[in-house]
C-alpha positions as CSV (number, residue, x, y, z in Angstrom):
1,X,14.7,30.1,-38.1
2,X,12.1,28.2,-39.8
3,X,8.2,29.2,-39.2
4,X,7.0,26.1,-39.3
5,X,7.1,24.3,-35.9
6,X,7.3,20.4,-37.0
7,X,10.7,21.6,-39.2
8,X,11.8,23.4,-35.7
9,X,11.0,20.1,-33.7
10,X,13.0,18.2,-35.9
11,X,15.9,20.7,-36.1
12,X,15.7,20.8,-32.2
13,X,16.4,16.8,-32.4
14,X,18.8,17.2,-35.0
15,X,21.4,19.7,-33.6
16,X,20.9,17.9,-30.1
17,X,23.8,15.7,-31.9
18,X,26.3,18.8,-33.1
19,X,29.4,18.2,-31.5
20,X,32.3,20.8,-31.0
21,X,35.3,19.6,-33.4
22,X,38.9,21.2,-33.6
23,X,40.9,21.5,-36.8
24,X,44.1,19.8,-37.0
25,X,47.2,21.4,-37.8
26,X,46.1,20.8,-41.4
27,X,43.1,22.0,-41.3
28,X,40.8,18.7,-41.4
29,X,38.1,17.3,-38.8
30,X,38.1,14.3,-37.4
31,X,34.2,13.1,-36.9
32,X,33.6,10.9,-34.1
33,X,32.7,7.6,-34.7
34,X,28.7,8.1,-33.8
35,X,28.5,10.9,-37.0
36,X,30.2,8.6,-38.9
37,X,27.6,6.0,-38.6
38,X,24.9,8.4,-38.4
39,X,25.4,10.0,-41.8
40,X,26.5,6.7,-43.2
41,X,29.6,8.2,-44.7
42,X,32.3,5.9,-45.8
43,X,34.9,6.8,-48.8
44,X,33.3,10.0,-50.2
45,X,31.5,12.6,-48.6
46,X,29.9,15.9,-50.0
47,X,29.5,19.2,-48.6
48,X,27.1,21.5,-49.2
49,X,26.5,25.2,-48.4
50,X,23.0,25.7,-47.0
51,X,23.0,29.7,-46.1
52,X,24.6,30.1,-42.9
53,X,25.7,26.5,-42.7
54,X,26.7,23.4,-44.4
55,X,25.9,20.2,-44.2
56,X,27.9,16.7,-44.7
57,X,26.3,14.0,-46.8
58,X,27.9,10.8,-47.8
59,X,28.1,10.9,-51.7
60,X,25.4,8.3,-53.0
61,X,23.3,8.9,-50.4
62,X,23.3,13.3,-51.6
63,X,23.1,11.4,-55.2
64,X,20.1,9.5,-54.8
65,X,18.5,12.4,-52.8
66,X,19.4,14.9,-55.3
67,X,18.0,12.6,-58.1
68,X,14.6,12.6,-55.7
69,X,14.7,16.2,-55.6
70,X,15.3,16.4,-59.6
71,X,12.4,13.8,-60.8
72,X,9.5,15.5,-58.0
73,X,7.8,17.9,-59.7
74,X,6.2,21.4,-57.9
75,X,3.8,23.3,-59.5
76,X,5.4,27.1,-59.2
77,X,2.0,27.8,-57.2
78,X,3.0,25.8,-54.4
79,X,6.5,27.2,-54.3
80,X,5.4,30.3,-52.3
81,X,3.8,27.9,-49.4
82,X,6.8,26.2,-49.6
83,X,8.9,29.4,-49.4
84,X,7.6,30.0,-45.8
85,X,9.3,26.5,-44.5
86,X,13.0,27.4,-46.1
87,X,15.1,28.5,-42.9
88,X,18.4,30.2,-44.4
């Protein structure tokens, strides 16, 4: 769990939305119509491992927030204040 009560908040609101999902007799999910929309996804979607989860992002938005992520630069002293808000 993350320390920091604001990210803990927003989790809260977050997973208020996590629905229970079966598996098809392929294997595959089929997201209601609300996630749909919510995460924007349309034709592609990427899925990423985040520690004892993953998360589902539609493919140009992940791009565009990876390319955020990439171009904002921290100073490696602020990475251990930072360190205390990472939930894994």
């Amino acid at each position: 769990p993350s320390f920091n009560p604001a990210a803990r908040r927003i989790q809260r609101l977050l997973i208020g939305h996590a629905t229970d999902l079966e598996l098809d007799t392929n294997g595959r999910i089929l997201l209601p119509a609300l996630l749909r929309e919510y995460a924007q996804l349309d034709k592609k979607a990427i899925l990423l491992g985040q520690g004892k989860k993953i998360e589902l992002w539609s493919e140009s938005i992940w791009s565009a927030r990876r390319e955020t992520y990439l171009q904002a630069s921290s100073s490696s002293e602020e990475l251990p204040e930072l360190l205390h808000q990472l939930s894994l």
